[in-house]
N, C-alpha and C positions, 0 to 999 in steps of 0.2 A: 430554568430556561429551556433545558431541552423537553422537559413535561408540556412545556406552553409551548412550543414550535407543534409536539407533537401531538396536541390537543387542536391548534390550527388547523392542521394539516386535515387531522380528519375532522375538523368540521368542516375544511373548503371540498373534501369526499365526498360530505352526505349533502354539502349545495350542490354540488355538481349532479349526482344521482337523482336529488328531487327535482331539480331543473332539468336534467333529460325524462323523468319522467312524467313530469307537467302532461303533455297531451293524452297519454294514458291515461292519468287520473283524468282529465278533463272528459273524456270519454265515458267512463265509469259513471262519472256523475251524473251524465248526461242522460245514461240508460237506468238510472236509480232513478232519478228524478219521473222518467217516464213510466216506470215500473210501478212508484209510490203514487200515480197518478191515475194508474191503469186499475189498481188493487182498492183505491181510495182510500190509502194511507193520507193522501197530501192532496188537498182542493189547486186546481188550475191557479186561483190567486195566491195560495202558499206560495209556490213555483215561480209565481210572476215577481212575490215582494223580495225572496232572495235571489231570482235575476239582477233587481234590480238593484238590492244594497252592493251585490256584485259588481254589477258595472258602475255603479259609481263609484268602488273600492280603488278599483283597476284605474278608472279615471283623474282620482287624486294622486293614486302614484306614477301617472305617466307627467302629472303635471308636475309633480315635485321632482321628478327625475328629468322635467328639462333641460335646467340649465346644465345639469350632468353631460348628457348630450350633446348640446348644441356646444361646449365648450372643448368638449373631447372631438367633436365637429372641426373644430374651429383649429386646435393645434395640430392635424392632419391635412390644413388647407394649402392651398398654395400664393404664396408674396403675404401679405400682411392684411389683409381685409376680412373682416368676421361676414361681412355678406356678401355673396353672389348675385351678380347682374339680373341671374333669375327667377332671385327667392334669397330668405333668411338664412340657406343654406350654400354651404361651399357646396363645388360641384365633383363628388365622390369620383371622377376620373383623375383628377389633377392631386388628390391624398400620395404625402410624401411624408417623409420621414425629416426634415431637412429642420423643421423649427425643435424639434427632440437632439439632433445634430448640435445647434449651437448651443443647449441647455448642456449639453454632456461636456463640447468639448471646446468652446468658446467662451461663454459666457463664465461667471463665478460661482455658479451652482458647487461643484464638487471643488474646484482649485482655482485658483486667480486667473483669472482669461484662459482658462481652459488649461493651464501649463500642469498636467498628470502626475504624482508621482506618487511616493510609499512612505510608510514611516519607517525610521528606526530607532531602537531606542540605545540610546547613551548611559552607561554605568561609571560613574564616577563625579567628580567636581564639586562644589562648594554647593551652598546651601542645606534648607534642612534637608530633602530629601534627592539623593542624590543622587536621580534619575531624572533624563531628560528624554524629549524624541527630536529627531533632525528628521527631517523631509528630504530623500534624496530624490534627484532627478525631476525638481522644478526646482524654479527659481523667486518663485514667489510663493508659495506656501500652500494651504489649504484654505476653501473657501467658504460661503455663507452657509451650508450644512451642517460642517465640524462645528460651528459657532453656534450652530440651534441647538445641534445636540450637545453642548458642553454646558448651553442656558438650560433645557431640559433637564439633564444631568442633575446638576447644582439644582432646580428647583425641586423635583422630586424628591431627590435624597434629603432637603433640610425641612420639606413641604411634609414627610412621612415622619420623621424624625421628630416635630411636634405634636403631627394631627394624630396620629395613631394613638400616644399615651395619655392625648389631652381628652380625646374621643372615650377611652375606658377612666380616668378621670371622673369624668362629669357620667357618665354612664353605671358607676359604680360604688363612687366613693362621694360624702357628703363632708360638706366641708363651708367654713363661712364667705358669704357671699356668692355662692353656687349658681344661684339665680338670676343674681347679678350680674355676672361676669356672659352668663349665658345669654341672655339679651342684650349684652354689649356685643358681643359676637356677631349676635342678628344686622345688630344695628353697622355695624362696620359693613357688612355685606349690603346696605342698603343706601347709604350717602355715598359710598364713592362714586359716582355716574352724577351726582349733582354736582361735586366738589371735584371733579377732573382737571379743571384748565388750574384752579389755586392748588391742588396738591402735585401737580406736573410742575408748575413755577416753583413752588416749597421745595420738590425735590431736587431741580436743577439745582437751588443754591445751597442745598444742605448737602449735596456729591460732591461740588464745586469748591467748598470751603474742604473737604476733608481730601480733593484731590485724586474721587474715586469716580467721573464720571465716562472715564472708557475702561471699564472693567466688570468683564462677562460673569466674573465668581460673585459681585456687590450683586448687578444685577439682577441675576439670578436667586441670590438671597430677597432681594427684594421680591421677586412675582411668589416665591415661596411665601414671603408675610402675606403677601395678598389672598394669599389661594388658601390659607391653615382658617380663617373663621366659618366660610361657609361649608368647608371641607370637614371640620371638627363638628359643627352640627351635626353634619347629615352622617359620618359615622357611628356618632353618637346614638343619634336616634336609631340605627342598625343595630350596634349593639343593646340596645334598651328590648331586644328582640328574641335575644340570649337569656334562655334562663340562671337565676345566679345556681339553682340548684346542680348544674353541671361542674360548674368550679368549687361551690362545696364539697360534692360525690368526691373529684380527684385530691380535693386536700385533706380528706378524710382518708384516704389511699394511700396518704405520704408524701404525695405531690407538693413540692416548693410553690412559690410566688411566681416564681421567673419558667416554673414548665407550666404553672395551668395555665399563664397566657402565652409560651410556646407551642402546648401539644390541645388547649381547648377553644380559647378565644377569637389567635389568627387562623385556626383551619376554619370554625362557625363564619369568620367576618370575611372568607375567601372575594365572596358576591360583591359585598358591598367596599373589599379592598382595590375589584378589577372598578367599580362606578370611580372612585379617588383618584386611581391611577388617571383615567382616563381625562378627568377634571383637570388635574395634575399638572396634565402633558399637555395640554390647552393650555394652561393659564402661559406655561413658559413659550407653547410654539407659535403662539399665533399674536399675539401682542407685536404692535410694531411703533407705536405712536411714543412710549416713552424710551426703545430703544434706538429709535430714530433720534432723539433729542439728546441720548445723555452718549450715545458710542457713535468712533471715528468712522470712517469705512471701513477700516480693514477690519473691524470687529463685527462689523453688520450680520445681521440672522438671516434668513430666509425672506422673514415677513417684511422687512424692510427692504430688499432688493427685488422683492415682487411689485413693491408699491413704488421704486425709482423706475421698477422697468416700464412700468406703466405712467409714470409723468416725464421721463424721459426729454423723448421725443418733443420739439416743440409744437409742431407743424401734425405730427402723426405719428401715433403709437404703432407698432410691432405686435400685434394683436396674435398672431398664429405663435410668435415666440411666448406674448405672457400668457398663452393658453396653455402649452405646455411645461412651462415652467411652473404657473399653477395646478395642474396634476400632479408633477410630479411632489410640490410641496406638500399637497392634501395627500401624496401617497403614503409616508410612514403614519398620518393619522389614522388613513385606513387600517391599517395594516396592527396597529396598537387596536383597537376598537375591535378587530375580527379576531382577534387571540384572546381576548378577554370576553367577546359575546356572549361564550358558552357560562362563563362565571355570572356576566349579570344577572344572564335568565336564568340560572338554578336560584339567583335570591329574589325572585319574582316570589315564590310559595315558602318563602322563608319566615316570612312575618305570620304565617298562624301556626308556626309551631310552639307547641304548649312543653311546659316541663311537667 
């Protein structure tokens, strides 16, 4: 944990440095291009064709980074209206803090109507394990946060806990029906979005009958079955990347079972373990349509109190509040994705390596 904070860290360093020094380079280029035109390195239309794949680079990313904008716009605006009398935008004099205000300490973002407090934890009492935490100093507990991250939690840990060994598995070891099972894999990734509304109904009455249908840990378990076939593929095919002659060299060395895929396998599969992670943490954070259906309120996640803040209202949505409150929920996505970047892109040039 602390290698990946400080692996973060200094990659949010070397953005910041390449983004203050953008117009230098831009500079440079400028007078290379001139130079290589001067010398008759680069013909006048050279010059022209990569202006122009330029600006139209620039162009796709200012459009894709709209609604980034206009949304982060919008929860700095002031009363609740995503437009201005003058234009599609609020009017940058009236930017307030006030819709971030009742996401922190109103709303159930972090605690139940805003009521703050701490954990502690309790050593003693019945059950198997004989730790508990009490919330002091609210009166209603913790809110749709703790509950994303307790679904997260639970899906990663049971989601890693299959795909990982199923992934080396099918990547390593042959065995009957190998091929089969591998295309049922596929195929599981590939009907659910046809079969949504009947295996949403299937589900509600197969929770229902066992009693489990406000329960963040079943849940949880479940986006974890969802997320282990497409996930088990695509590690798979990572590992198929790996030569096996690395795991022979170490077991030749002396090396057990349990260290060559300690000390060779999970460092090789570092790349394509931050892609999983990140799959991972999607499938449990952003899902809102079956734990809308099957959990009370008080268990609700994130993604589900984004989608009531926004049907709400009958008459008229709170638009500057669900802008902020949507920031804030896409903010631990960021924040998982920019600690991990540096791992995807090392296994960008991972796949031609030879043994």
């Amino acid at each position: 944990m602390i290698d990946a904070l400080r692996g973060a860290a200094a990659l949010l360093v070397s953005k910041l440095v390449h983004f203050v020094t953008a117009p230098k380079r831009f500079v440079v280029m400028i007078q290379r291009a001139v130079h290589d035109v001067r010398t008759g390195e680069r013909t006048v239309f050279d010059v022209g064709k990569s202006v122009f794949m330029t600006t139209l680079g620039v162009t796709m990313l200012l459009v894709l980074l709209f609604p980034l904008y206009w949304i982060t716009a919008a929860s700095f605006a002031e009363g609740t209206r995503l437009f201005n009398t003058g234009g599609i935008f609020p009017d940058p004099a009236t930017y307030n803090l006030d819709a971030y205000r009742w996401v922190i300490f109103e709303s159930d973002f972090f605690f139940v109507d805003g009521d703050w407090g701490y954990p502690q934890l309790l050593i003693g009492g019945g059950g198997l394990v004989p730790l508990s935490i009490d919330w002091i100093g609210t009166d209603t507990g913790p809110g749709a946060l703790f509950n994303s991250l307790y679904l997260v939690s639970v899906t990663i840990v049971a989601g890693f806990a299959m795909i990982v060994p199923g992934a080396y598995a099918f990547s390593r070891r042959s065995f009957i029906a190998r091929k089969r099972i591998l295309y049922g894999y596929v195929l599981f990734t590939q009907i659910g979005a046809g079969l949504s509304i009947a295996t949403l109904v299937a589900l509600y009455s197969l929770f229902s009958a066992y009693g489990v249908t406000n329960n963040l840990f079943i849940l949880g378990l479940f986006y974890a079955a969802g997320a282990i076939p497409f996930n088990t593929w695509l590690l798979k095919t990572y590992m198929d990347n790996i030569p096996v002659s690395y795991e022979e060299a170490a077991m030749v060395d002396g090396a057990s079972f349990l260290q060559t895929i300690r000390e060779i396998i999970i460092p090789l599969t570092k790349p394509g373990l931050a892609v999983i992670l990140i799959f991972v943490w999607l499938a449990g954070w952003n899902e809102f349509i079956i734990a809308q259906t099957l959990l009370s309120p008080e268990n609700y996640p994130l993604s589900v109190e984004l989608y009531n803040l926004a049907t709400e209202g009958r008459f008229q949505t709170p638009w500057t509040r669900f802008a902020a409150f949507a920031n804030l929920f896409a903010l631990p996505v960021a924040i998982v994705y920019f600690m991990a970047q540096r791992s995807v892109e090392s296994g960008l040039s991972f796949g031609g390596m030879e043994g």
